[in-house]
C-alpha positions as CSV (number, residue, x, y, z in Angstrom):
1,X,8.5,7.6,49.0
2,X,6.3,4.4,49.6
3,X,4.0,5.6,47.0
4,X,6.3,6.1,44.2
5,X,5.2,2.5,42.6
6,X,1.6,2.8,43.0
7,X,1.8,6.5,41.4
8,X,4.0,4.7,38.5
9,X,1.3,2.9,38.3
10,X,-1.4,5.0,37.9
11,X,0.3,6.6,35.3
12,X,0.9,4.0,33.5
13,X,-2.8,2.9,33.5
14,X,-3.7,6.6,32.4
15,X,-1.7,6.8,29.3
16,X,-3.1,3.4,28.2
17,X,-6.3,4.0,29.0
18,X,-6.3,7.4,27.3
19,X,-5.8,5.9,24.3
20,X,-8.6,5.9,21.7
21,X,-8.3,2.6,20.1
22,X,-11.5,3.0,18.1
23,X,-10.1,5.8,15.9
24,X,-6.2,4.2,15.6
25,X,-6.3,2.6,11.5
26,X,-3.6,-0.8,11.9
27,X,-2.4,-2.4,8.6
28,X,-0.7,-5.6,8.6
29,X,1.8,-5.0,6.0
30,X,2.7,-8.3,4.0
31,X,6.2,-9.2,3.0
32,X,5.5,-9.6,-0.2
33,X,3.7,-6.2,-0.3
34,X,6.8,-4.7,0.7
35,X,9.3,-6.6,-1.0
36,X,6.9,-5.5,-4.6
37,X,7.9,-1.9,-3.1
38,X,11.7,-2.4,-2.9
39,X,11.5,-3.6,-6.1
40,X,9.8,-0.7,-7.7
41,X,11.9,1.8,-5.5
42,X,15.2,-0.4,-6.8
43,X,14.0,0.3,-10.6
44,X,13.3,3.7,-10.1
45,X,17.0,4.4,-9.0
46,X,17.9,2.3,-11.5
47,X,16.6,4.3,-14.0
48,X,18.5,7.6,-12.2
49,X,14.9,8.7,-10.4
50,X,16.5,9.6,-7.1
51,X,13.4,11.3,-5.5
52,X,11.2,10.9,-2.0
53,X,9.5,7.3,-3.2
54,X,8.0,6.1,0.1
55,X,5.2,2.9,1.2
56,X,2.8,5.2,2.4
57,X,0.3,3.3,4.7
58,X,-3.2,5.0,4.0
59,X,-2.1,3.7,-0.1
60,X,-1.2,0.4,1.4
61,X,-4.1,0.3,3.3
62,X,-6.7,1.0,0.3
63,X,-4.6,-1.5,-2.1
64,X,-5.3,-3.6,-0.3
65,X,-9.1,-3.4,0.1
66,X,-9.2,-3.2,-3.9
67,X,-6.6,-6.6,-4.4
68,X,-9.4,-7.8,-2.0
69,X,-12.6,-7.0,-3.8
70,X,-11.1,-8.3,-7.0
71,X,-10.0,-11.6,-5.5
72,X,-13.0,-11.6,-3.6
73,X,-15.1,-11.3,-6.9
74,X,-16.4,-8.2,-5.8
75,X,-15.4,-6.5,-8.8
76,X,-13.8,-7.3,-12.2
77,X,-10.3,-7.3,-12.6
78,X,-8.7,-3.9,-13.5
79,X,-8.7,-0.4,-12.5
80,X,-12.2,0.6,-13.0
81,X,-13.3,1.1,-9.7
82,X,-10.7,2.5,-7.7
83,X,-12.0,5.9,-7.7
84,X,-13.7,5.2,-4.6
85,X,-10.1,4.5,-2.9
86,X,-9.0,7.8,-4.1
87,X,-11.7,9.7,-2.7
88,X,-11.1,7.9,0.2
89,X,-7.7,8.9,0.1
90,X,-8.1,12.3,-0.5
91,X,-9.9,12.9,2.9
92,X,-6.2,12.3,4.0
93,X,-3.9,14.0,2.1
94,X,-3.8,15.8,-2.1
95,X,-2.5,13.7,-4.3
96,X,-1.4,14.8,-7.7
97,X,-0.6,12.2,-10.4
98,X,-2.5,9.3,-9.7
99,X,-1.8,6.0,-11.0
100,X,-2.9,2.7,-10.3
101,X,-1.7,-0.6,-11.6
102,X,-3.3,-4.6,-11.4
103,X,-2.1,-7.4,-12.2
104,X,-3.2,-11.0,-11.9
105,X,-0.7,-13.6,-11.5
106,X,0.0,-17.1,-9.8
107,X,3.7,-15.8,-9.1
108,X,4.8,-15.1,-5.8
109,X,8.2,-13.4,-5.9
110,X,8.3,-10.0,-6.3
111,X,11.0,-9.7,-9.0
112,X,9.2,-12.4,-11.3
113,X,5.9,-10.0,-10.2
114,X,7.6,-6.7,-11.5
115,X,9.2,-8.4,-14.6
116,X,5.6,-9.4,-15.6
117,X,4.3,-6.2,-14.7
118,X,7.0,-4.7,-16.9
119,X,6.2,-7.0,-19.6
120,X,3.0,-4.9,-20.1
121,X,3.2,-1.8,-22.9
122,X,3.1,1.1,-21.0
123,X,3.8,-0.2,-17.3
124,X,8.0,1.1,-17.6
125,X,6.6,4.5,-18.4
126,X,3.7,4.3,-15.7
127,X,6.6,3.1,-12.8
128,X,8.6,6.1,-13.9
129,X,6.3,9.2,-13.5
130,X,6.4,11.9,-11.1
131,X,5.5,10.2,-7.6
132,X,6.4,10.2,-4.0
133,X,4.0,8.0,-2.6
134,X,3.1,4.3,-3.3
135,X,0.8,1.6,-1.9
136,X,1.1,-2.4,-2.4
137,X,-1.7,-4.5,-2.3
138,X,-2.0,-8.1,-2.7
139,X,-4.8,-10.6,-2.3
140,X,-4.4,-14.1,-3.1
141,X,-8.0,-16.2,-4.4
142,X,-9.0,-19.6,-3.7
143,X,-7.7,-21.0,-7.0
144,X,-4.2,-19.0,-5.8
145,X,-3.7,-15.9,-8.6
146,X,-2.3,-13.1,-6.4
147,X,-4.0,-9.8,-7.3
148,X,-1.8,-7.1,-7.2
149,X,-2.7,-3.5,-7.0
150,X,-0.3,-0.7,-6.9
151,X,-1.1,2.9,-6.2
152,X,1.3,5.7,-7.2
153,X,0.9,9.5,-6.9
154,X,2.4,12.6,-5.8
155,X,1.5,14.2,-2.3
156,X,2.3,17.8,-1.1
């Protein structure tokens, strides 16, 4: 009975040392990123779409790599070279319908963000297709324009 404690123990140092933390992806999910989400989701029902719509992490995750690159003057603004973040994704998962939008703006809430999206021809069309999964991304640059990118598709 004595050793009951130290074998908790052991155990304990076991399970966390048997985790690989190497191979473990972590995305730091921003508020905003999020909130952009619930507002999408929101006009979707809105608009009687009723579906799976969910934040999916591996989209966040590659969002936000491209809102970064453009910010980042790594690329120009727009969706030219995301194709890169869809391969990537496709290691992952198939996704059907793919859609991305950008935007670059010095607003920070995300209802002012989706009305300016929505502002755009096309974009209230583009928020409606067929998709399950999206992913938020946003990057702010020194001169403080937010770049926004949103990935949409459909996953099995």
């Amino acid at each position: 009975m004595k050793n009951k404690p130290y074998i908790a123990l052991l155990g304990i140092v076991l399970i966390f040392s048997a985790c690989d933390k190497e191979n473990v992806p972590y995305t730091s999910i921003k508020d905003v990123e999020n909130l952009i989400y619930l507002e999408i989701k929101d006009f979707r029902i809105n608009e009687g779409l009723n579906g799976p719509f969910v934040h999916q992490v591996l989209m966040i995750q590659e969002a936000q790599k491209y809102s970064y690159k453009m910010a980042n003057g790594m690329i120009e603004m727009g969706p030219q070279g995301i194709d890169e973040h869809w391969e990537t994704l496709s290691e992952y998962w198939t996704f059907y319908n793919r859609n991305v939008l950008v935007l670059k703006t010095m607003e920070n809430s995300e209802e002012l963000i989706l009305d300016e999206l929505l502002a755009t021809e096309g974009i209230e069309s583009a928020l409606l297709g067929d998709y399950s999964q999206c992913g938020v991304g946003v990057e702010q640059d020194q001169e403080g324009f937010n770049y926004v990118t949103i990935l949409l598709a459909k996953a099995d």
